[in-house]
N, C-alpha and C positions, 0 to 999 in steps of 0.2 A: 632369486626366489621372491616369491611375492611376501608380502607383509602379512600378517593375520590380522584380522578384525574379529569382534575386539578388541579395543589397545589394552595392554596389560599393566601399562602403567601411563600417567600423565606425557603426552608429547612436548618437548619444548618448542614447538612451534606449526601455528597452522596458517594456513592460506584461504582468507574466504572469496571467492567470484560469484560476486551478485553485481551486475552491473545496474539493474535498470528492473523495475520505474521507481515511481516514488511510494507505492503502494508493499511493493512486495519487498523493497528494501527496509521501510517501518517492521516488517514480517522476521528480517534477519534479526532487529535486535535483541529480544531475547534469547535468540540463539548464541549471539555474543554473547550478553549478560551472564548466562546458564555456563558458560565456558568459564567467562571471568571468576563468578561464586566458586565451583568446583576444581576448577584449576587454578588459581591463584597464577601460579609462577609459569604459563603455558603463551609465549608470547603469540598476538592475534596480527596478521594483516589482512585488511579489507581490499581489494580491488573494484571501485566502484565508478559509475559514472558522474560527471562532472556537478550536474544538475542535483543528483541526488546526495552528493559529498555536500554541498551547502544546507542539506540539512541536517543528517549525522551525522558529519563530518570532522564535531567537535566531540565527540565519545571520547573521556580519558580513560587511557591506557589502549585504544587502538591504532595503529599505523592504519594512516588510509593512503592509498594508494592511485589518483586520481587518473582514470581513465575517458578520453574526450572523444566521445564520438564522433563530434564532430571534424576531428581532421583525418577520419577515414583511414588509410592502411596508414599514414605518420602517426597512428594512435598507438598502434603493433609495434612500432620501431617505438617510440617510448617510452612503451611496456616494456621492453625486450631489454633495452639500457637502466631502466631502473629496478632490473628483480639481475641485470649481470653479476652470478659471482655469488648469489644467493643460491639456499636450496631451504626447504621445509619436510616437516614431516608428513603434514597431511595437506591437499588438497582439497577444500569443500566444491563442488564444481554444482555452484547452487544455482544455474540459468541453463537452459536448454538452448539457446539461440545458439547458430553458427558463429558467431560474432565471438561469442563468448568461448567459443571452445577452439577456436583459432586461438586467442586470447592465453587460453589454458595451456599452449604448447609451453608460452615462454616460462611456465612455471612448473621448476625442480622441485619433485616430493615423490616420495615413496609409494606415497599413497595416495591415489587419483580418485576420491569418492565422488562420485554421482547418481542419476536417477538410476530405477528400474529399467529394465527394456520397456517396458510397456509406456513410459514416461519421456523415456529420453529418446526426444524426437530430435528432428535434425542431423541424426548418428551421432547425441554426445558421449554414446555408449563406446563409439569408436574413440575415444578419448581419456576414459576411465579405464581403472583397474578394480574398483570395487564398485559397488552399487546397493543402493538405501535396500531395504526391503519392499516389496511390491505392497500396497496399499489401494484398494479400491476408494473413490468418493471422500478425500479425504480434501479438508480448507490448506489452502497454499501454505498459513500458520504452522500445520501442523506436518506438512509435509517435509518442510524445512525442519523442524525437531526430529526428523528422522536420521540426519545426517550424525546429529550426535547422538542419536539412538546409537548407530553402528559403528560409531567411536568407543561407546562403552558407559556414556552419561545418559542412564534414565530418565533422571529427577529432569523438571522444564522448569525452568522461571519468568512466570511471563511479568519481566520485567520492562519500560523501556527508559524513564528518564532521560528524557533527550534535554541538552541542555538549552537553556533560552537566554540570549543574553537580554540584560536589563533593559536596554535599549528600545528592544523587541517586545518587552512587556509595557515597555514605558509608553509606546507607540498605540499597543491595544489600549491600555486604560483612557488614553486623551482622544480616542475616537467615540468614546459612549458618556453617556451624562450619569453621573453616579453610580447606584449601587441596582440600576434596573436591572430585569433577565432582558436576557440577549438571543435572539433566535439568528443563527448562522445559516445562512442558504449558499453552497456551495452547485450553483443551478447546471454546470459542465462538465461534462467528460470527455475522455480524450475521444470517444468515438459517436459521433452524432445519434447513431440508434438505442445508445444507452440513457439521450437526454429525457425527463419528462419535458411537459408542453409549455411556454410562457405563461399561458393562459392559466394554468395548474398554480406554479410558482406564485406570480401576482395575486388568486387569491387564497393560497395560504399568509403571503405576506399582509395582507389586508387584514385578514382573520388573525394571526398573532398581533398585528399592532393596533388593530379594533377591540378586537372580544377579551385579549389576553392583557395586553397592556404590557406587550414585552419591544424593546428597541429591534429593530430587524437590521444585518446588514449582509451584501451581498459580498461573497466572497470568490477568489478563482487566480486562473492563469493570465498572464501577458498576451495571449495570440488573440485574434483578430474576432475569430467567432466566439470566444468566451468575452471578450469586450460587444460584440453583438448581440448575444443571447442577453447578456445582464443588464443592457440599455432597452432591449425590447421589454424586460421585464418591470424594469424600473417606470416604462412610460405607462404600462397597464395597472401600475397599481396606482389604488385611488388613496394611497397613506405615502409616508414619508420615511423612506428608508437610505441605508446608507450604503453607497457602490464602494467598493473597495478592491472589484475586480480588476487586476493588472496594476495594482495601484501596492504591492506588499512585497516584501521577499519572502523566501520560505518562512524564515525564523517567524517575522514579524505576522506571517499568516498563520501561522502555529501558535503563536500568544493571542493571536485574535478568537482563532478555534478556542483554545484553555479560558479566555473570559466568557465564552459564549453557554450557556446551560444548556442550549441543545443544536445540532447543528444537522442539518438534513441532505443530503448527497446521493446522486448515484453512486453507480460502478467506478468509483475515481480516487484514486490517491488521496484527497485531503479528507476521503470518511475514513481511511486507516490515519489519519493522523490524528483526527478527533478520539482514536481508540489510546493513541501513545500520551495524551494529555488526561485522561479520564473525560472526555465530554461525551456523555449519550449521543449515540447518531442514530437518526432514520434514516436507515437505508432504501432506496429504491431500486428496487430488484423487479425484472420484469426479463429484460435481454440476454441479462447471466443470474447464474444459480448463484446465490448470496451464499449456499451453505459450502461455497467452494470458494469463493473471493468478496463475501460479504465482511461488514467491521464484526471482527471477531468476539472483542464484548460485550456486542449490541444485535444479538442475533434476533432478541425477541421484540427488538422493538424497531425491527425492518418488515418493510411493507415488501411481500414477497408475494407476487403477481408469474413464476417465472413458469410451472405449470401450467398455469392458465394460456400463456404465452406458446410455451411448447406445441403445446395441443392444437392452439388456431394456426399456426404456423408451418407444422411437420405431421399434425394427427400419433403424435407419438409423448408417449410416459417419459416422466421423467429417469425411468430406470432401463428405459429401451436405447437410449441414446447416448455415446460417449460423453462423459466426466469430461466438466468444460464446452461443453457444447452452447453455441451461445444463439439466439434466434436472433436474426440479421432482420427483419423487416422492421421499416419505422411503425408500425403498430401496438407492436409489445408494450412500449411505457406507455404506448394510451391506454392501456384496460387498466391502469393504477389511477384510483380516481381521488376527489381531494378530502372526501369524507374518510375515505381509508386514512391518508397521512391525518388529517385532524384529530380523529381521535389515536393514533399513536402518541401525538405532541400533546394532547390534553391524558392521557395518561401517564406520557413521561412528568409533565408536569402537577399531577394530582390534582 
């Protein structure tokens, strides 16, 4: 017989599978958190991927569980030996990917929670025994508090605390001169049509270290076209800023976000990480709807162009068209112009 949901009392143990990205995994911590406060004595195991285990991966009182994509089905077989002989009580099955729900055989639990049908794409519905409640237009944040919604945890704590080691903070302070503000430009995404334009970037950066009198430095990933974009940017500006792109590990990009007073990003992972450290971000929103995977405590001071975008690209409202719907033409981030971001950052700044 199957379990009931609500739990009627605390479980000694859950399982969470979020493997991946680094965006929507910053999303699960509070949901950890929320478990940790309420349930005190409820042991937690994470299942996450390799990349994004380097960076909350040092959460005390969670077991992480490192899962590597990259060695493909040997990833399943050393999942499958490190949960051997284990069982839990609850299953979070918090990713919709295939991947992930193969992933979810090797793990014993009573309780298989995942999406709604309407959510759980891929058939991860084929893989549950329960399922969140169905929620129309809701932020990926809050979607994930659904899981302990149907656990029986109301309350949310949006806490995240991620830890920094010294190192990594020690690293941010010896890259900027004193006690100046710091504007973080995070200028890549993982998906090209989500970047705004060099040309945009260079002169915001020109305008914060001209008008503003703030140090600017670029920030990003290891890969080739975020090394490409941040050097085309860095050659158009007519000021002197600091590359730091490919040049950081998570942690140390993470304390660099925390010095920074405001940090500006697309659709990417490091503007939710700007969320986990307290730093304002401008989000630029034009190719996906921000009130669905925009920085969650920085809604009002995202540059949200994505309507706009809709419209020239499908002739369709923002409520005509499925939740997640993202407009695919390199177009979209050009309707975000730099007078829009400026005065964002001159109001974030007073």
């Amino acid at each position: 017989m199957k379990p009931s949901l609500p739990l009627a009392q605390p479980p000694k143990s859950i399982c969470i599978l979020r493997l991946s990205a680094i965006g929507d995994c910053t999303h699960v911590v509070p949901v950890v958190r929320t478990i940790r406060k309420h349930w005190p004595g409820t042991g937690i195991t994470w299942i996450i991927g390799k990349l994004e285990a380097s960076l909350v991966g040092d959460i005390e009182g969670v077991e992480f569980i490192v899962f590597d994509k990259s060695r493909r089905l040997r990833a399943l077989a050393d999942l499958r030996r490190a949960l051997a002989g284990r069982s839990f009580d609850a299953l979070l099955n918090m990713q919709v990917a295939l991947r992930a729900s193969l992933a979810s055989l090797f793990v014993k639990a009573q309780i298989r929670l995942g999406y709604d049908k309407a959510r759980a794409r891929d058939g991860q519905w084929l893989f549950t025994n329960h399922r969140i409640k169905p929620v129309e237009r809701q932020h990926v944040l809050d979607s994930f508090f659904e899981f302990t919604g149907a656990l029986g945890l109301e309350s949310r704590e949006l806490e995240w605390d991620l830890p920094i080691p010294p190192a990594a903070r020690e690293f941010a302070e010896a890259s900027f001169s004193g006690d100046r503000k710091v504007l973080a430009i995070n200028p890549a995404a993982s998906k090209p049509a989500r970047n705004w334009s060099v040309e945009g970037y260079a002169a915001l950066a020109d305008h914060a270290a001209g008008k503003l009198d703030l140090d600017v430095v670029l920030t990003g990933g290891p890969s080739a076209a975020e090394a490409g974009l941040a050097d085309a940017i860095e050659e158009a500006c007519g000021s002197k800023l600091l590359n730091l792109v490919g040049k950081t590990s998570l942690k140390e990009l993470l304390a660099v976000i925390e010095r920074a007073s405001v940090l500006v990003a697309p659709d990417t992972g490091p503007a939710h990480m700007g969320t986990t450290v307290g730093t304002p971000v401008i989000g630029l929103y034009a190719a996906s709807n921000p009130l669905r995977s925009g920085p969650y405590l920085s809604l009002d001071h995202t540059v949200d162009n994505y309507a706009e975008a809709l419209k020239a690209e499908r002739g369709c409202e923002v409520d005509e068209v499925r939740w997640g719907t993202r407009v695919r033409g390199s177009a979209a981030m050009e309707t975000i112009t730099i007078d829009q971001v400026i005065a964002k950052l001159s109001a974030l700044l007073g």
